[in-house]
C-alpha positions as CSV (number, residue, x, y, z in Angstrom):
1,X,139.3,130.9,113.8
2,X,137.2,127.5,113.1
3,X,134.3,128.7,115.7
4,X,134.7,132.3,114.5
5,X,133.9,131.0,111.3
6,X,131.2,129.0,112.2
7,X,129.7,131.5,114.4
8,X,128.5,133.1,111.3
9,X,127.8,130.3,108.8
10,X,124.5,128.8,108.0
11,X,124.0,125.6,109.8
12,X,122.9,123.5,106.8
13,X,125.5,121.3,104.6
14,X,124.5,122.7,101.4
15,X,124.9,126.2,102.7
16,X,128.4,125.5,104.3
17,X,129.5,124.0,101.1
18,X,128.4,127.0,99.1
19,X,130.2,129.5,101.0
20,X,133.1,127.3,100.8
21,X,132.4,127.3,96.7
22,X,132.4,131.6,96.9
23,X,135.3,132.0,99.0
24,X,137.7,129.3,96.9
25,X,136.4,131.3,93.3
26,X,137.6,134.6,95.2
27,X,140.4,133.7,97.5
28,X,142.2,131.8,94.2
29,X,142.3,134.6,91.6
30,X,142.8,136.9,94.6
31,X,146.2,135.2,95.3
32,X,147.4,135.2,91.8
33,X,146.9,138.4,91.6
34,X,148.5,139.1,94.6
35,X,151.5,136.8,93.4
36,X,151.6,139.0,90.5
37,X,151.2,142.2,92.0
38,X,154.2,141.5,94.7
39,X,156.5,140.4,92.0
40,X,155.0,143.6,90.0
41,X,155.4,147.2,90.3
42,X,152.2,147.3,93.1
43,X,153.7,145.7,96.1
44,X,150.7,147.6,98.5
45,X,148.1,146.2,96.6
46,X,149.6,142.6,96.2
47,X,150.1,142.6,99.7
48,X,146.5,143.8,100.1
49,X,145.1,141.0,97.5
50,X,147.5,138.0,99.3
51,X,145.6,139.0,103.0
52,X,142.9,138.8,101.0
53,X,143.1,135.1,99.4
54,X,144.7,134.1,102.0
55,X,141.4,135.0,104.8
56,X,139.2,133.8,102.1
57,X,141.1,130.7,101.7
58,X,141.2,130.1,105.4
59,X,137.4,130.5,105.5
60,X,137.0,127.9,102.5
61,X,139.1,125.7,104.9
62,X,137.3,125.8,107.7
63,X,133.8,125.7,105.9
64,X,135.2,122.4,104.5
65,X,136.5,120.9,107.6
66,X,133.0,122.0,109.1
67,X,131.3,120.2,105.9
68,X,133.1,116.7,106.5
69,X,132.8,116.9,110.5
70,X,129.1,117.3,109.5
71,X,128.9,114.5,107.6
72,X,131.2,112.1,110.4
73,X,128.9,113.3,113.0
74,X,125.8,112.5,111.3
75,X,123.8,109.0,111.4
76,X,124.1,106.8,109.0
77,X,121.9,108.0,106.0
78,X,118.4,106.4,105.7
79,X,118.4,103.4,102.7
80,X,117.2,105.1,99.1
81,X,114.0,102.6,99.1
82,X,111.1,104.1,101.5
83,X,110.4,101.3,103.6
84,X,106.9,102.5,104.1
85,X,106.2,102.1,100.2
86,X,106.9,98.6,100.6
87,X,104.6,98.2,103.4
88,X,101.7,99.5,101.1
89,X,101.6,95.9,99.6
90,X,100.6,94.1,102.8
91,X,96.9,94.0,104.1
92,X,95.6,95.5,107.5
93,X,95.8,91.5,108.9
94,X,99.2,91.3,107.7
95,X,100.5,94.7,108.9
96,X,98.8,93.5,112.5
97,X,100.6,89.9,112.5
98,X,103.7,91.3,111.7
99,X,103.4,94.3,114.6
100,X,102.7,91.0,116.7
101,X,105.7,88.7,115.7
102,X,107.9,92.4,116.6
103,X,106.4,92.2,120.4
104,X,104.8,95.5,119.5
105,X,101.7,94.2,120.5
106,X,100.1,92.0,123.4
107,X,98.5,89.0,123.1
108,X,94.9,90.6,123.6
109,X,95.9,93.6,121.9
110,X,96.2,91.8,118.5
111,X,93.1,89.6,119.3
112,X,91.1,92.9,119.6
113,X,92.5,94.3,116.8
114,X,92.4,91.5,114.6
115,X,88.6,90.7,115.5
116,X,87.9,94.5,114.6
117,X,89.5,94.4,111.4
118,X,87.7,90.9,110.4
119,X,84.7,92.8,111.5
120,X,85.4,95.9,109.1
121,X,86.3,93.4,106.7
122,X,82.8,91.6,106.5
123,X,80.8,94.5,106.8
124,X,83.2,96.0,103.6
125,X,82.0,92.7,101.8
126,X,78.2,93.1,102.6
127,X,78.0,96.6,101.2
128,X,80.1,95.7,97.7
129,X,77.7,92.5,97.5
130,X,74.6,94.2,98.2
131,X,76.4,97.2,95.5
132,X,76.7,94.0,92.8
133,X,73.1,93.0,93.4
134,X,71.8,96.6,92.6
135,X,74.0,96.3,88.9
């Protein structure tokens, strides 16, 4: 019943745990009423509302056990701070020296790089300099 189940459910978390949500707010009233209608004058139809509950039920079960084998299966989730914000701080030269110290980067890799981003660097200066004259 478990892959019949999940055949036919959506393959997101969220949308596992809603269907789970709708078929538990069904399937329980279903079986009270089915309780009620056994014990009651309407044995059909409490039989009819206890298959009922009880498919429903099963299908909250198994939407459930899909939910936490999700959740077991999946990576461990990424840390709440962005590590990319953090690396908004650091200049270009820092960025580079720390690519370097990883052994992301040869030795004349990073001398190339670093000499081009010096080189940017300057010609940056020159133009806000020769901008401040002109003020």
């Amino acid at each position: 019943m478990y892959e019949l189940v999940h055949q036919y459910a959506p393959d997101s978390p969220a949308g596992r745990t809603a269907v789970a949500i709708i078929a538990s707010l069904i399937g329980v009233p279903a079986l009270v009423l089915g309780l009620i209608g056994i014990t009651g004058n309407a044995v059909a139809n409490g039989f009819l509302f206890l298959l009922a509950s009880l498919a429903l039920l099963a299908v909250a079960w198994c939407m459930t056990l899909g939910v936490v084998r999700q959740a077991n299966a999946a990576p461990d989730a990424t840390p709440l701070t962005n590590p990319q914000t953090e690396d908004v701080t650091q200049t270009p030269v820092e960025t580079l020296r720390q690519r370097y110290a990883e052994g992301k980067l040869s030795d004349e890799e990073f001398q190339r790089r670093l000499d081009q981003l010096l080189e940017t660097e300057e010609a940056g200066r020159t133009v806000n300099e020769t901008e401040r004259v002109f003020e």
